[in-house]
C-alpha positions in Angstrom: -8.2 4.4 54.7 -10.4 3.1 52.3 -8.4 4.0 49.2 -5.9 0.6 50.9 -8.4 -2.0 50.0 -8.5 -0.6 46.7 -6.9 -3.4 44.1 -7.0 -7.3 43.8 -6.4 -9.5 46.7 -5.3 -13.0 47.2 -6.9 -15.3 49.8 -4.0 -16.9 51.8 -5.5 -18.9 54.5 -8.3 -18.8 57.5 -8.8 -20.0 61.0 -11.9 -21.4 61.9 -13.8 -20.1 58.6 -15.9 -23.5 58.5 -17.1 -23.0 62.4 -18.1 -19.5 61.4 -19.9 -20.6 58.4 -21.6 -23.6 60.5 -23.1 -20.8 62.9 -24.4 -18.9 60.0 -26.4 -21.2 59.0 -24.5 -22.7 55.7 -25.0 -26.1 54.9 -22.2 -29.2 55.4 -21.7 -29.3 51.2 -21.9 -26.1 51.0 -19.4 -25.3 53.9 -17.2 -28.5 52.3 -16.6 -26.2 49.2 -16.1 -22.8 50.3 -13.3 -24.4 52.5 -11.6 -25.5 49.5 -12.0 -22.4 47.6 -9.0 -20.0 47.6 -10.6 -17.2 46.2 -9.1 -13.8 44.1 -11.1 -10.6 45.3 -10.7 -7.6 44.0 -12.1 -3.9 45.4 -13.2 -1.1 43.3 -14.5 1.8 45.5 -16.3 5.2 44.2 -16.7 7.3 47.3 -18.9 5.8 49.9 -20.1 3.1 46.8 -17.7 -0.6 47.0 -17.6 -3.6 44.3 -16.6 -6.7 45.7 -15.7 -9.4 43.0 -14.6 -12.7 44.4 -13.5 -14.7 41.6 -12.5 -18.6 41.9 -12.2 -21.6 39.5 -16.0 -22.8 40.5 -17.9 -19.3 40.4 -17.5 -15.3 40.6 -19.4 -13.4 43.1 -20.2 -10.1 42.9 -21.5 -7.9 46.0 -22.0 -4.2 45.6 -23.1 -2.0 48.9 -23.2 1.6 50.2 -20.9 1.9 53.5 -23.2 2.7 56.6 -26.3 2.4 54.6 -28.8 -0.4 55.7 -29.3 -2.4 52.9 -30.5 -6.1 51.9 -27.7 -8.2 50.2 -27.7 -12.3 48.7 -24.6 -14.2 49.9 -23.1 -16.1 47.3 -24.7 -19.3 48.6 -28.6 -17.9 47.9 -29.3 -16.8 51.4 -30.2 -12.7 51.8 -29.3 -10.9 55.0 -29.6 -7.0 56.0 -26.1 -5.8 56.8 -24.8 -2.4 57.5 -21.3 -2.1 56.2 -18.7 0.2 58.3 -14.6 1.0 58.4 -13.6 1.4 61.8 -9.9 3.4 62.1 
């Protein structure tokens, strides 16, 4: 299943992304932006190992994890979270 995300990816559209990002925590400017943003991401996966690269005109973002591994990661607005990655079928 995982081999389907491998490739680039183009971000269409979202419903209720800036409500979600308002109960994270994110801040109005920073919420403003990210709206406006229409992102490119592309997936490189080696086994259990995934690069995320989001790539717009204002910035690239790169987040690199370990599926079902507990690990610390930085958003791309500064903050850092533990998350614990997972497919479900």
């Amino acid at each position: 299943m995982a081999d389907k995300f491998i490739g680039k990816w183009k971000f269409v559209d979202s419903d209720n992304f800036g409500d979600y990002l308002k109960e994270v925590g994110v801040g109005f400017a920073t919420r403003t932006a990210a709206q406006a943003i229409k992102p490119e991401l592309k997936f490189e996966i080696d086994g259990d190992h995934w690069k995320m690269t989001s790539t717009s005109t204002f910035t690239t973002w790169v987040c690199e994890f370990d599926l079902g591994k507990e690990q610390e990661q930085k958003t791309a607005d500064g903050r850092t979270l533990m998350v614990n990655l997972k497919i479900f079928q």
